[in-house]
C-alpha positions as CSV (number, residue, x, y, z in Angstrom):
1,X,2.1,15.7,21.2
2,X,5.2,13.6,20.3
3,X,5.7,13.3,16.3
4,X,7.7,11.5,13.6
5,X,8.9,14.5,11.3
6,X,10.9,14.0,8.6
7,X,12.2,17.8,8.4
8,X,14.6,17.4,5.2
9,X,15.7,15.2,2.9
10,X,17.6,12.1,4.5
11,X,16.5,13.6,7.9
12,X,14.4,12.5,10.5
13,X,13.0,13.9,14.2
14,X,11.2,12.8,16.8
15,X,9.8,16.0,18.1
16,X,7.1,17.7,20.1
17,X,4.3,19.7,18.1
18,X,0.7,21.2,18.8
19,X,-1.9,19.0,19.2
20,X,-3.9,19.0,16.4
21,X,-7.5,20.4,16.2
22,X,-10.7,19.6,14.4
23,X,-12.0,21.4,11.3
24,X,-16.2,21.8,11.2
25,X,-15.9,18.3,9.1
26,X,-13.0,16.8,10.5
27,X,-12.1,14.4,13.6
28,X,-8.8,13.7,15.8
29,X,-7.8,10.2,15.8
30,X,-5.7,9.1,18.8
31,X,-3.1,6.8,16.9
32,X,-3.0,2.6,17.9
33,X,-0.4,1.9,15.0
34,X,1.2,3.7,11.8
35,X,2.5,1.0,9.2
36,X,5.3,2.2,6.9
37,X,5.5,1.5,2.9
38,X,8.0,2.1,0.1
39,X,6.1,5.4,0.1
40,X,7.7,6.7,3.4
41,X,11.3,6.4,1.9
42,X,10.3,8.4,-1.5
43,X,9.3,11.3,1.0
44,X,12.5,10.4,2.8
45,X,14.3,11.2,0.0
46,X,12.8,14.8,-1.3
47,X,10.2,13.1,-4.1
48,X,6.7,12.9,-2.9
49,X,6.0,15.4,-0.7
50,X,6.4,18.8,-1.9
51,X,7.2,20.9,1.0
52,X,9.1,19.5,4.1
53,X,8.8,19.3,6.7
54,X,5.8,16.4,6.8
55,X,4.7,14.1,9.6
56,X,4.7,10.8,7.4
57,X,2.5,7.9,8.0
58,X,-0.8,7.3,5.5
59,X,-1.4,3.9,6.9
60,X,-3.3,4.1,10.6
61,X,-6.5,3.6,12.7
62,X,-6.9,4.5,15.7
63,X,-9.5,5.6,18.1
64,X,-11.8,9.1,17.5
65,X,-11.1,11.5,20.4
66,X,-12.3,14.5,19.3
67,X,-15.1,16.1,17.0
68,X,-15.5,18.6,14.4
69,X,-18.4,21.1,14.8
70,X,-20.6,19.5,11.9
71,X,-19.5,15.8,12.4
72,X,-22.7,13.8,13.4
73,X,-22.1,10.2,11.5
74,X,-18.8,9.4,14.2
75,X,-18.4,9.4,18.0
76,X,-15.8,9.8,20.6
77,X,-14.4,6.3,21.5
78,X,-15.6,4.9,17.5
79,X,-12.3,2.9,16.3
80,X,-11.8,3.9,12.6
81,X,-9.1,3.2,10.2
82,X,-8.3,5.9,7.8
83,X,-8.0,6.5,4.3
84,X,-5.6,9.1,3.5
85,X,-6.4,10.2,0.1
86,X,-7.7,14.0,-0.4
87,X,-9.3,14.7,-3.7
88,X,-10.3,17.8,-5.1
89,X,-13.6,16.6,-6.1
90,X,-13.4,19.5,-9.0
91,X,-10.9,18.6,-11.5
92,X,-11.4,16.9,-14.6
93,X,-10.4,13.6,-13.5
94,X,-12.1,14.1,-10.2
95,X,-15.7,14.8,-12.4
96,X,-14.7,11.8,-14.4
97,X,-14.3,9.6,-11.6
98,X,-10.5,8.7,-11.6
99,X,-10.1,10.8,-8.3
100,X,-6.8,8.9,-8.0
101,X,-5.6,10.7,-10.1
102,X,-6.5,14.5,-8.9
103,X,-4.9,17.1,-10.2
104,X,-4.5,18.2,-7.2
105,X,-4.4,15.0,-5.3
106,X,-3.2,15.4,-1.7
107,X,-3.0,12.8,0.7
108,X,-2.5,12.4,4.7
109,X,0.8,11.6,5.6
110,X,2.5,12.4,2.1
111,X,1.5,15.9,1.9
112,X,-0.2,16.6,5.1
113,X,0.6,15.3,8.5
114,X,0.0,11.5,8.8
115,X,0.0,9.3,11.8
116,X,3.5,9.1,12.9
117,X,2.1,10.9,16.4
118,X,0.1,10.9,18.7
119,X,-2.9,12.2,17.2
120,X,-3.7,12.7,13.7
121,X,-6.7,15.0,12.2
122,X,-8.4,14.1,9.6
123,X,-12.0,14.1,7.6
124,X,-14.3,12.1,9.0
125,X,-15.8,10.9,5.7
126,X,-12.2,9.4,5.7
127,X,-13.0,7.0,8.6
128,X,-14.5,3.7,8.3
129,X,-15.7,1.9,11.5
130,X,-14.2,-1.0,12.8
131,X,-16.1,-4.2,14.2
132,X,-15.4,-5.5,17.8
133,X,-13.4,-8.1,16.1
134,X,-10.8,-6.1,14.5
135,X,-8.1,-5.0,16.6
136,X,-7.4,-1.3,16.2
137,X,-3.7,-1.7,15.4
138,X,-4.2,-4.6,13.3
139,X,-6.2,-2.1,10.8
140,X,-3.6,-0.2,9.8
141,X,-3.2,-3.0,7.2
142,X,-6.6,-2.0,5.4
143,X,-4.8,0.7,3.7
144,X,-1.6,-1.1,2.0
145,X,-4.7,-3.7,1.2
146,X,-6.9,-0.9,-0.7
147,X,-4.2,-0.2,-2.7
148,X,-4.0,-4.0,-3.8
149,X,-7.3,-4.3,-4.1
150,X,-7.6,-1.9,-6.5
151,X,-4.3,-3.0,-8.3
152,X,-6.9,-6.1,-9.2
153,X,-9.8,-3.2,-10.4
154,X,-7.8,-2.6,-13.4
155,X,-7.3,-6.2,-14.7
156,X,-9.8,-8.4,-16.8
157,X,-11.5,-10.5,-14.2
158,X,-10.8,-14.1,-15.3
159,X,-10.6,-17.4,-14.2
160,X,-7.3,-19.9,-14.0
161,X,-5.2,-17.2,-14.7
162,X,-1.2,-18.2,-13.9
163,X,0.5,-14.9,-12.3
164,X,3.5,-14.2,-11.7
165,X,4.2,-11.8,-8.8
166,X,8.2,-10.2,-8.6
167,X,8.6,-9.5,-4.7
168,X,7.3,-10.7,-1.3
169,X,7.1,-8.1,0.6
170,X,3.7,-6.8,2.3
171,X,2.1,-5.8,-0.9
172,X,3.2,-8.9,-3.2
173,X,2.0,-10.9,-0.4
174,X,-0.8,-9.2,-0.5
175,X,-1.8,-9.5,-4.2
176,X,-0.9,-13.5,-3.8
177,X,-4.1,-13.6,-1.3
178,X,-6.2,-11.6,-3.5
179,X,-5.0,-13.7,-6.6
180,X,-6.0,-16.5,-4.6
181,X,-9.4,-15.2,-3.9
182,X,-10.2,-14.4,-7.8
183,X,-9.5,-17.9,-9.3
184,X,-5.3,-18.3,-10.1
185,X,-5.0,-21.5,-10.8
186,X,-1.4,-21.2,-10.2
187,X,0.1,-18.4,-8.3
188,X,4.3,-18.2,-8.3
189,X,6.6,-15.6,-6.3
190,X,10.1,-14.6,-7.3
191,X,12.4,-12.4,-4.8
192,X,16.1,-12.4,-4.3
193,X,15.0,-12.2,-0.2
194,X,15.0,-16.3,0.7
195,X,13.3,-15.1,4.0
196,X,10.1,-13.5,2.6
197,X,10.0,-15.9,0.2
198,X,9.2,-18.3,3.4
199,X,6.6,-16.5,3.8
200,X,4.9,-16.6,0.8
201,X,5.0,-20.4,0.6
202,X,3.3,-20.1,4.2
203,X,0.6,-18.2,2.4
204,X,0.2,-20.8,-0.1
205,X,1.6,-19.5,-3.6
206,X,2.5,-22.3,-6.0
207,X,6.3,-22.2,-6.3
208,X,9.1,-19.5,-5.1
209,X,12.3,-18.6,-6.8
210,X,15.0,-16.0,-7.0
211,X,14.2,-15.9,-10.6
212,X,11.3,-17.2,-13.1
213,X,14.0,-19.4,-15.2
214,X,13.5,-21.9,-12.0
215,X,10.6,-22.1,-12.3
216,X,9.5,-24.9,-14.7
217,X,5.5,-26.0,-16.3
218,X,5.5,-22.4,-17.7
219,X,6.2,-22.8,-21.4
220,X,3.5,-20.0,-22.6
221,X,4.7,-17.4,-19.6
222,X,2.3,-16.1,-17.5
223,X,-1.4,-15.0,-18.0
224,X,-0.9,-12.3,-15.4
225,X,2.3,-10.6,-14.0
226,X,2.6,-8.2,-11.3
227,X,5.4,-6.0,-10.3
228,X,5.3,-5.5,-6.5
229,X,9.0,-4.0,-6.5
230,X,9.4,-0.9,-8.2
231,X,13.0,-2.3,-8.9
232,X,14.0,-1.3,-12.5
233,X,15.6,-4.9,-13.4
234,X,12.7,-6.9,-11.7
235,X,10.2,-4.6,-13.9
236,X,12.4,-5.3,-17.6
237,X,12.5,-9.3,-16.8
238,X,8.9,-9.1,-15.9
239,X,7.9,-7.3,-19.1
240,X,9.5,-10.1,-20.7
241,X,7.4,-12.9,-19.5
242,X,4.1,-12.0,-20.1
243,X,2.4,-14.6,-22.9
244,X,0.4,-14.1,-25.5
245,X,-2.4,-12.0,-24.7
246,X,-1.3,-11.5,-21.1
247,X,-1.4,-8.9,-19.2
248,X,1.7,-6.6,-17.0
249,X,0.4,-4.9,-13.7
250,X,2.9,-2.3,-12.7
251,X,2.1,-2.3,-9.0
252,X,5.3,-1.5,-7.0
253,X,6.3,2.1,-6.7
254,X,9.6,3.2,-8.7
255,X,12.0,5.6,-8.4
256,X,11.4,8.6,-11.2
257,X,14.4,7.5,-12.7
258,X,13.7,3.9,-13.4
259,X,13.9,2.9,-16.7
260,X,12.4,-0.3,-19.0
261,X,12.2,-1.2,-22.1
262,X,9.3,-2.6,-24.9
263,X,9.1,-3.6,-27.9
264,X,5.9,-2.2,-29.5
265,X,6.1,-5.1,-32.3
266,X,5.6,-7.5,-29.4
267,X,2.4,-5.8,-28.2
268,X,0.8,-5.4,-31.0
269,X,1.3,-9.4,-31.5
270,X,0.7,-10.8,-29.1
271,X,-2.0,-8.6,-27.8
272,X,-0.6,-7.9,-24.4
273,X,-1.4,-5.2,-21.9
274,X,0.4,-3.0,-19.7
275,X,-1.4,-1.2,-17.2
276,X,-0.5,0.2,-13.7
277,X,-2.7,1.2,-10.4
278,X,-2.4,4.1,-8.7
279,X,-3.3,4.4,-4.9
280,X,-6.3,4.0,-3.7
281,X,-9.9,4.6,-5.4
282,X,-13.2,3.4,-4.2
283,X,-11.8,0.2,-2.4
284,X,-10.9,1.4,0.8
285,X,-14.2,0.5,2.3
286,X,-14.2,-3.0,0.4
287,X,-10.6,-3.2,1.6
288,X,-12.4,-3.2,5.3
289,X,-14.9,-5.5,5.0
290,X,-12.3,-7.9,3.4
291,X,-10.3,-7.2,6.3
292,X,-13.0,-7.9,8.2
293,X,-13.5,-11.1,6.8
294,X,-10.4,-12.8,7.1
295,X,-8.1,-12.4,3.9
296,X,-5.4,-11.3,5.7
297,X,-4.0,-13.0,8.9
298,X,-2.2,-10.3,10.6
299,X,0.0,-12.1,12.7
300,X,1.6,-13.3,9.7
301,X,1.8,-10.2,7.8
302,X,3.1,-7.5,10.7
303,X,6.6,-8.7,11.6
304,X,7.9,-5.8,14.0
305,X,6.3,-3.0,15.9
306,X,8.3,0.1,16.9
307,X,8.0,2.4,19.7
308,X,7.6,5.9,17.9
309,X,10.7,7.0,19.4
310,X,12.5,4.5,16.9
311,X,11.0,5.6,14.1
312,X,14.6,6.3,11.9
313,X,15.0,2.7,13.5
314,X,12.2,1.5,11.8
315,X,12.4,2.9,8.4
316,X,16.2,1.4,8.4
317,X,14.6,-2.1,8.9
318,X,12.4,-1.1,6.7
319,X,14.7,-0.2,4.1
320,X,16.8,-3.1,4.5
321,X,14.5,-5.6,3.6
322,X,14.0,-7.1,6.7
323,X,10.6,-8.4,8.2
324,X,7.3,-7.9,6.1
325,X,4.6,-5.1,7.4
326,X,6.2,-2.8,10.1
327,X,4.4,-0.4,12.5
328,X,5.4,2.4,14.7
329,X,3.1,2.3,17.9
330,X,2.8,6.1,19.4
């Protein structure tokens, strides 16, 4: 089968590799769409994955072609989307319920080969079903969204909270809709990109700016403020506008050497919290049937499809900012 592989650090193939085949407990999906994340470009450049080569690609549904010997719940021609987290299921934090964060926490298409192909094999408890309504590439979405859902598992549930959200890109959209759907009463975006700012207002967020000092009405900060960037500056201005008893989500995905600064006096205070999400855990499924429902519209949040061939192509455009969700189609 044809395959996206990044093979070294800053270097990516398209190449031809074995088809791949079902454990007992596994099935082979036959890839509709891969969506590429900030994720993709950390393997890209030596820090997730700890052995290259790796075909890339966590976020994919497709259709189930093949069977494992023990697999009775799924069916050839059943269109799944996949989660790609692999837990341990026997480490401490795995027995304590954070499986997120697995001490040996694995993951298809970071650390095992993803859906940048053809075909892609995986568990089947990994698959959820898909309803005739869905489109099959359109699911590829129900990933990124898992992950925002469960960026809202770890905050306070409460009503007419003001958030801030620093980017507009796939995932900050994303958590505007989901702030939406909890009860914001006001919901304001800030990225230096005027054209995904656009979309944002399209989506309905309160206000947009390059920067929260143009945004006026917020004399007590923000109640909630989420960092959907990873960008070291975007995270130190953010830390700084959290009010009294607010609370800082670090969402986006940094680099390892990112760098911010607190002021433990300031916590202590005014009784704010910093917290972050990690990945996925128990919302993939919920992520579905929201998907299912109608939180996301994905004609407005996938902007380009690729041919697999152009995968490089794609994680450029990717890379520089350009579009919102974008999928490679094997």
């Amino acid at each position: 089968m044809r395959a996206a592989v990044i093979a070294d650090v800053g270097k990516v193939e398209l190449t031809t590799v074995d088809d791949p085949v079902p454990g007992p407990r596994d099935v082979v999906v036959d890839v509709a769409a891969c969506g590429l994340c900030g994720t993709d470009l950390h393997i890209l450049h030596g820090e997730f994955a700890p052995t290259l080569p790796v075909i890339p690609g966590h976020e994919f549904a497709g259709e189930v072609v093949a069977l494992g010997s023990e697999v009775d719940e799924l069916a050839v021609g059943d269109r799944v989307a996949v989660d790609p987290s692999l837990y341990c299921y026997g480490c401490h934090y795995c027995r304590n319920g954070h499986n997120n964060l697995c001490e040996r926490w694995q993951a298809i298409g970071v650390t095992q080969a993803g859906g940048a192909a053809e075909y892609a094999v995986v568990p089947a408890r990994n698959c959820v079903r898909l309803p005739e309504h869905v489109a099959t590439r359109d699911a590829a979405l129900i990933e990124p969204l898992s992950c925002a859902i469960r960026g809202y598992d770890v905050l306070r549930s409460q009503l007419a909270n003001r958030v801030l959200i620093y980017g507009s890109g796939t995932m900050g959209l994303m958590m505007l809709q989901l702030a939406k759907r909890t009860g914001a009463t006001s919901v304001d975006v800030v990225d230096i990109n005027p054209e995904r700012l656009k979309t944002a207002r399209e989506l309905g967020c309160t206000s947009t700016a390059g920067t929260p000092d143009e945004i006026d009405g917020r004399p007590y900060g923000w109640d909630l403020v989420v960092d959907a960037t990873g960008n070291a500056n975007a995270i130190q201005d953010g830390l700084n506008r959290v009010g009294k008893g607010g609370t800082f989500l670090q969402f986006g995905v940094s680099d390892y050497a990112a760098r911010a600064t607190i002021e433990p006096y300031k916590i202590y205070n005014q009784e704010i919290t910093i917290t972050g999400s990690m990945a996925v855990l128990h919302s993939y499924e919920r992520a579905a049937d929201l998907f299912a429902a109608g939180v996301l519209d994905p004609e407005i949040f996938i902007s380009d499809r690729f041919p697999l061939e152009e995968y490089a192509t794609a994680l450029d455009t990717f890379k520089a900012g350009i579009g919102r969700k974008i999928q490679v189609i094997p």
